[in-house]
C-alpha positions as a LaTeX table, in Angstrom:
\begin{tabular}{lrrr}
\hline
Residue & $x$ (\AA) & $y$ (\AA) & $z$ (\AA) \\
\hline
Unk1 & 40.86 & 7.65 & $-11.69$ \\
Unk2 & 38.15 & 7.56 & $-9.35$ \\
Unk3 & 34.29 & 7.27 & $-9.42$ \\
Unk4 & 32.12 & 9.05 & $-6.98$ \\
Unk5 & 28.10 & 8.29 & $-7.24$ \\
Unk6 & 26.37 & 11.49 & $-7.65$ \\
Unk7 & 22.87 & 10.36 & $-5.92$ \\
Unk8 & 20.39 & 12.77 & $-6.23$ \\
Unk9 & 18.91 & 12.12 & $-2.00$ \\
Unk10 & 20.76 & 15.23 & $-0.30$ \\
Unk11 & 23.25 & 14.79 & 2.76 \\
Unk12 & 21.05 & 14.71 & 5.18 \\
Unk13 & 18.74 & 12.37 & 3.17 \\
Unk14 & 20.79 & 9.51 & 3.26 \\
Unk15 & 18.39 & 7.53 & 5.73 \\
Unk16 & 16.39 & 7.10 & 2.28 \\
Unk17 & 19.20 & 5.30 & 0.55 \\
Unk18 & 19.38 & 2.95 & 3.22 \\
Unk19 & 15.94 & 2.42 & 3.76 \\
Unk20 & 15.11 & 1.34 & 0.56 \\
Unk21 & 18.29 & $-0.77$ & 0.56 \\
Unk22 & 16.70 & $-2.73$ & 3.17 \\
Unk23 & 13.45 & $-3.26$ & 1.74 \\
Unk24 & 15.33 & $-4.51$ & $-1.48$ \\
Unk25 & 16.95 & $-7.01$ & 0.46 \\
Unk26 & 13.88 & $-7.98$ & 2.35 \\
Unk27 & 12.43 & $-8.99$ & $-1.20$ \\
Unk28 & 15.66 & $-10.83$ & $-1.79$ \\
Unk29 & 14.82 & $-12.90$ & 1.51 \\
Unk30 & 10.94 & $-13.64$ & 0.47 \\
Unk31 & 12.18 & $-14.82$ & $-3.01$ \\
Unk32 & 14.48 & $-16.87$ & $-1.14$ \\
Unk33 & 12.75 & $-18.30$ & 1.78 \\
Unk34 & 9.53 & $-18.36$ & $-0.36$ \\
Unk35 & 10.16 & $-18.63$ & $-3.98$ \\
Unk36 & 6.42 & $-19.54$ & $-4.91$ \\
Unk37 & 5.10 & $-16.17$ & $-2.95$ \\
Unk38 & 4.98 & $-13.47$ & $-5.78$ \\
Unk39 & 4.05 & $-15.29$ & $-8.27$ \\
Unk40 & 1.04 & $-16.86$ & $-6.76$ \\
Unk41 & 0.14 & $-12.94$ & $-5.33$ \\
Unk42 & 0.15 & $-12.11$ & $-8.80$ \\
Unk43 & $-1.93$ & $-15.29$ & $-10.35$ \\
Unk44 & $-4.26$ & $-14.99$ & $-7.39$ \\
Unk45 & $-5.25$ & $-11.76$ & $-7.38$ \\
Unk46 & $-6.13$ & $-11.26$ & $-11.08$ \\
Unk47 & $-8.28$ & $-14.94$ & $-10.83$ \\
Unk48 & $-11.93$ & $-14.92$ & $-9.60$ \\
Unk49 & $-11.17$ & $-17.14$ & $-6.56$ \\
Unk50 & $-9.62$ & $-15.92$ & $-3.29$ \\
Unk51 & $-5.86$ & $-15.72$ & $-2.87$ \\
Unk52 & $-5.39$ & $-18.11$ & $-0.09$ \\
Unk53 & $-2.76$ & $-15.73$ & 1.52 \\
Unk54 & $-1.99$ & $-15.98$ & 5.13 \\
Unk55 & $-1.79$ & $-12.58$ & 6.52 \\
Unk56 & 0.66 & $-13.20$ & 9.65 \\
Unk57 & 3.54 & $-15.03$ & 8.24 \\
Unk58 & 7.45 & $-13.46$ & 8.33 \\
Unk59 & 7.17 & $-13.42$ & 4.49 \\
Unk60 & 3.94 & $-11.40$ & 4.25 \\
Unk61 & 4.86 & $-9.10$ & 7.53 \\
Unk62 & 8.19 & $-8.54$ & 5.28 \\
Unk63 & 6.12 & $-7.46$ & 2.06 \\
Unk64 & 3.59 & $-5.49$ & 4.17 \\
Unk65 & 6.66 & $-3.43$ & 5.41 \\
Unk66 & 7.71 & $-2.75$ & 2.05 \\
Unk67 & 4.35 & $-1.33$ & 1.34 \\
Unk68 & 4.08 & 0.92 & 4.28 \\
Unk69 & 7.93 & 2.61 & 3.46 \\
Unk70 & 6.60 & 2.86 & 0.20 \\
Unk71 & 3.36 & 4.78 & 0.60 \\
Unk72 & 5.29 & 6.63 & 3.31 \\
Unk73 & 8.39 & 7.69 & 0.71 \\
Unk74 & 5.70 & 8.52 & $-2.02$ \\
Unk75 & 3.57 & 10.68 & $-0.54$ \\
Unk76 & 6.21 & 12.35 & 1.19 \\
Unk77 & 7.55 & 13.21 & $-2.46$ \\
Unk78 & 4.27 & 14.63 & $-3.62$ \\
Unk79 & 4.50 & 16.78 & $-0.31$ \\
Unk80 & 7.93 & 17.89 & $-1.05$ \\
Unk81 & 6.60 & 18.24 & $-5.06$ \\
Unk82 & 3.41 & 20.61 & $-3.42$ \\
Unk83 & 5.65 & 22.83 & $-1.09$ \\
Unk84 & 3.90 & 21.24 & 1.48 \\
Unk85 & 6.41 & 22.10 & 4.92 \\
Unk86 & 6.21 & 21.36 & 8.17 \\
Unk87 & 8.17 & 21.91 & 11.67 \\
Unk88 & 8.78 & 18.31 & 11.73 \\
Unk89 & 12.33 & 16.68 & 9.74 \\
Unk90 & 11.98 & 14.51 & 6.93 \\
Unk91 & 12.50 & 11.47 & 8.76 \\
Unk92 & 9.64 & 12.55 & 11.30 \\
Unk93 & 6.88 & 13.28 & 8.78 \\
Unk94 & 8.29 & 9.98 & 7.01 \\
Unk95 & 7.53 & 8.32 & 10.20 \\
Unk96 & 4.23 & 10.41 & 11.03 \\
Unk97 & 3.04 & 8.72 & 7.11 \\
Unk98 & 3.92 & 5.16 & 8.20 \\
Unk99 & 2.36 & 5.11 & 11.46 \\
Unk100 & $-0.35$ & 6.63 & 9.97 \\
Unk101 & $-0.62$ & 3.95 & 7.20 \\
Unk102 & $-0.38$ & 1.27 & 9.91 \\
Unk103 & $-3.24$ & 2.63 & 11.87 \\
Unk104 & $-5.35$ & 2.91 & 8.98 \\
Unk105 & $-5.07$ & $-0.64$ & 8.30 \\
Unk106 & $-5.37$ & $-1.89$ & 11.63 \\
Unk107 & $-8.35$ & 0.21 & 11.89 \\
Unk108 & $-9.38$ & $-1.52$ & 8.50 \\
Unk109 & $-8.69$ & $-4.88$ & 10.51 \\
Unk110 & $-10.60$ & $-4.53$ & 13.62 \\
Unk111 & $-13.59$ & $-3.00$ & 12.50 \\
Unk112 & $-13.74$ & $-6.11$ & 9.71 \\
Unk113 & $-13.33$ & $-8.35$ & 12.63 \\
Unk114 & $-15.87$ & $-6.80$ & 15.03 \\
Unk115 & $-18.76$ & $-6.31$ & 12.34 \\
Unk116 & $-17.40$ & $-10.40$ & 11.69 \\
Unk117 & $-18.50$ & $-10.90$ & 15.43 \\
Unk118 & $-21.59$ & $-8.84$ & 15.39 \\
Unk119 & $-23.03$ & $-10.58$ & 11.85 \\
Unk120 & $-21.32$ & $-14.28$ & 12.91 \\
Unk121 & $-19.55$ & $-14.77$ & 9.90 \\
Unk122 & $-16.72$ & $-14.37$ & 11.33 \\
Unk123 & $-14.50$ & $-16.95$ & 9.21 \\
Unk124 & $-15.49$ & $-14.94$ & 6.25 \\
Unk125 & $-14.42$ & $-11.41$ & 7.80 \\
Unk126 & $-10.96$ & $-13.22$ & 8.30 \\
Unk127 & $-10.93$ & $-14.38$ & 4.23 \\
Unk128 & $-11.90$ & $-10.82$ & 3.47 \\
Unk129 & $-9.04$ & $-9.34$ & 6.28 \\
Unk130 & $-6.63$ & $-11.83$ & 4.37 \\
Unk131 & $-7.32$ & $-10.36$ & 1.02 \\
Unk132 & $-7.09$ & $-7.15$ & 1.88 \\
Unk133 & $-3.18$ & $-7.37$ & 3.02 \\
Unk134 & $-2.96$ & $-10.01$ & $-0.01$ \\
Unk135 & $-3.96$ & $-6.79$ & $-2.34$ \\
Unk136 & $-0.82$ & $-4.54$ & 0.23 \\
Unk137 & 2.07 & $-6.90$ & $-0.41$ \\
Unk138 & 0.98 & $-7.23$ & $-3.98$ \\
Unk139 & 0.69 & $-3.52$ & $-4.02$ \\
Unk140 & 4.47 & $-3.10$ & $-2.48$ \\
Unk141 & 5.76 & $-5.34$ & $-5.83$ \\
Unk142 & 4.89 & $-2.25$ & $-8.33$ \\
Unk143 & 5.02 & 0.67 & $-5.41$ \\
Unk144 & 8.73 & 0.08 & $-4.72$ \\
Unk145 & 10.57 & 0.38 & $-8.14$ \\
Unk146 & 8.17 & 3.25 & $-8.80$ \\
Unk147 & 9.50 & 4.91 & $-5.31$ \\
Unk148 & 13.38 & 3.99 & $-6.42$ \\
Unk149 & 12.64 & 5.51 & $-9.83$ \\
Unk150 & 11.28 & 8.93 & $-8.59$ \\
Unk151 & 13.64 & 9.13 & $-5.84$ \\
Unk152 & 16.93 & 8.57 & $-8.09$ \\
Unk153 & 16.17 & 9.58 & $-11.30$ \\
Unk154 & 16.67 & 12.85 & $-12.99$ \\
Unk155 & 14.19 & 14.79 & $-15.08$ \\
Unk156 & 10.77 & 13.17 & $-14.05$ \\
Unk157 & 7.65 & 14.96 & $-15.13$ \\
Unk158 & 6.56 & 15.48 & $-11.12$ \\
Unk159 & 3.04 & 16.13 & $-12.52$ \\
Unk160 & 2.75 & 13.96 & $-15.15$ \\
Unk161 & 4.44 & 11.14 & $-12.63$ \\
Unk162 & 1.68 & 12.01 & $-9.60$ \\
Unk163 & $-1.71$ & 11.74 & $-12.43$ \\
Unk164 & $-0.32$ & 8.07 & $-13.56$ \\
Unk165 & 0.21 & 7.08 & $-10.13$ \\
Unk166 & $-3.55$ & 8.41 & $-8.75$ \\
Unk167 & $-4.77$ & 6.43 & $-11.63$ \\
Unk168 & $-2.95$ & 3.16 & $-11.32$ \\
Unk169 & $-3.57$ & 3.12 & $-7.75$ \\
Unk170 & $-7.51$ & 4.21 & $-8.04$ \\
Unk171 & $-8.22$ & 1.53 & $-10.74$ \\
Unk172 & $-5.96$ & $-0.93$ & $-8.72$ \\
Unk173 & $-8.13$ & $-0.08$ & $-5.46$ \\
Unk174 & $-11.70$ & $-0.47$ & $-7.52$ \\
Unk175 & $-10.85$ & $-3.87$ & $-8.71$ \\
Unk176 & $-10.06$ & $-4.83$ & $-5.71$ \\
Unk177 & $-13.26$ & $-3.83$ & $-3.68$ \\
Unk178 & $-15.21$ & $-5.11$ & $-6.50$ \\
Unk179 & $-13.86$ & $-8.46$ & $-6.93$ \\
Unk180 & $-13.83$ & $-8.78$ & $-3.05$ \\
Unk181 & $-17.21$ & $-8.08$ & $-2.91$ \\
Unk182 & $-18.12$ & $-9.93$ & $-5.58$ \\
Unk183 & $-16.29$ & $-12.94$ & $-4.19$ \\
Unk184 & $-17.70$ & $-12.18$ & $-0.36$ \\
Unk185 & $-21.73$ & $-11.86$ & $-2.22$ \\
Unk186 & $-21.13$ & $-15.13$ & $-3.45$ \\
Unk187 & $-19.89$ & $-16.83$ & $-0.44$ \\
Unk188 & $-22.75$ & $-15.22$ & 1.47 \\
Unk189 & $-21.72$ & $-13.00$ & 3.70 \\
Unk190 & $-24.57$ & $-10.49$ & 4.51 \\
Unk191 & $-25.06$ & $-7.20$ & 2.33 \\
Unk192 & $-25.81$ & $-5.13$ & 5.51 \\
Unk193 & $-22.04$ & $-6.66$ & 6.92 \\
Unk194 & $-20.61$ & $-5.53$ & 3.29 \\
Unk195 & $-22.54$ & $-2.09$ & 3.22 \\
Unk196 & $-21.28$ & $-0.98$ & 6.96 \\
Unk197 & $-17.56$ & $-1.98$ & 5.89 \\
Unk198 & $-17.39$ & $-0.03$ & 1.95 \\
Unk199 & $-19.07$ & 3.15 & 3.41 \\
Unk200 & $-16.90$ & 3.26 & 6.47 \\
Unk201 & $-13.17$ & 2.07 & 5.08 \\
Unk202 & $-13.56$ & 2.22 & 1.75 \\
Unk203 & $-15.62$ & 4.78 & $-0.29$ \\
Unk204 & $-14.48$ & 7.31 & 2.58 \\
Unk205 & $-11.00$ & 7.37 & 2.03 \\
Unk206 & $-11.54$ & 7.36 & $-1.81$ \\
Unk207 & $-13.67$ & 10.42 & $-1.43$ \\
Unk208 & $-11.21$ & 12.15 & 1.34 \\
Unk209 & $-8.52$ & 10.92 & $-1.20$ \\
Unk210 & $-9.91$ & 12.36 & $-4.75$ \\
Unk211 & $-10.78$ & 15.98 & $-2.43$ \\
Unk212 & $-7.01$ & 16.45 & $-1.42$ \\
Unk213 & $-6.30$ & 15.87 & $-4.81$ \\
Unk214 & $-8.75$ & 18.81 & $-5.75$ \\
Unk215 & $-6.91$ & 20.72 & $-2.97$ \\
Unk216 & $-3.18$ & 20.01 & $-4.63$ \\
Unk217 & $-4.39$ & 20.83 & $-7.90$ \\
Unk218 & $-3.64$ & 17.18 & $-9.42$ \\
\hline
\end{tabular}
């Protein structure tokens, strides 16, 4: 007798198998290497206080890679969910999402450093650029099972799935603009800084983000 895995990734899909393979044992290594790292994610971001993550450590480069795949793999499911085709193969458009993830963070990064320059407050632009990746490897934790699950299983609700997720992730995304300003008001950092940064990286993409779901009917 023999058992053969029936995996529900197609042939030429495999790369997806062995991507996420990797990421789950690059969470292996930051439980080993770091054993205190999750857990103090998770305790820190639900307190009032800042984190105190470090953004540029192997551990939190690790986490942050986890999150791009996973953003990258989701959306690329809602696409496929949609009908939404291009000329490009999957593992093209996969990479088209991540690079395009990465950019829009960086982006995030320097123009939180340069408006840090401009207002001098600059050790508070790197608290608030810490908190932001802080919120991305937490973020990674709940993305990946949910991108194994959807992936793998049989008989998900596609629509059903995609309105919980836009949810989660919209009331996951307000608390954490509103604590961090909360926390940055306190500390303060100037209201004109703060103002310049929400209208141009955050509010934006949560408006650009609610219209495409008009446009996909979610």
């Amino acid at each position: 007798m023999s058992i053969i895995p029936n995996l529900r990734v197609p042939n030429h899909e495999v790369w997806v198998t062995l991507l996420l393979l990797f990421c789950l044992l690059l969470f292996a290594w930051v439980r080993i290497i770091n054993p205190k790292k999750i857990p103090s994610l998770v305790s820190g971001f639900f307190r009032s206080g800042n984190t105190g993550e470090k953004t540029i450590t192997p551990d939190s480069i690790a986490l942050f890679f986890i999150f791009i795949c996973s953003v990258a793999l989701l959306a690329l499911r809602i696409f496929h969910y949609h009908g939404i085709s291009t000329r490009f193969s999957k593992v093209e458009e996969f990479l088209f999402l991540a690079l395009f993830v990465l950019g829009y963070y960086l982006l995030k990064t320097l123009v939180l450093l340069i408006l840090g320059n401009i207002f001098m407050v600059q050790s508070k632009a790197r608290d608030y650029v810490n908190e932001i990746y802080a919120s991305t490897h937490l973020a990674a934790l709940g993305l990946f099972p949910v991108v194994v699950v959807v992936i793998f299983a049989n008989n998900v609700n596609e629509s059903l799935f995609e309105k919980c997720m836009l949810l989660a992730i919209g009331l996951f995304y307000l608390y954490r603009t509103i604590k961090m300003f909360i926390i940055m008001m306190n500390r303060g950092l100037s209201m004109m800084y703060l103002f310049l940064y929400l209208c141009a990286l955050e509010i934006i993409p949560l408006v650009l983000l609610y219209e495409c779901g008009k446009g996909l009917n979610l």
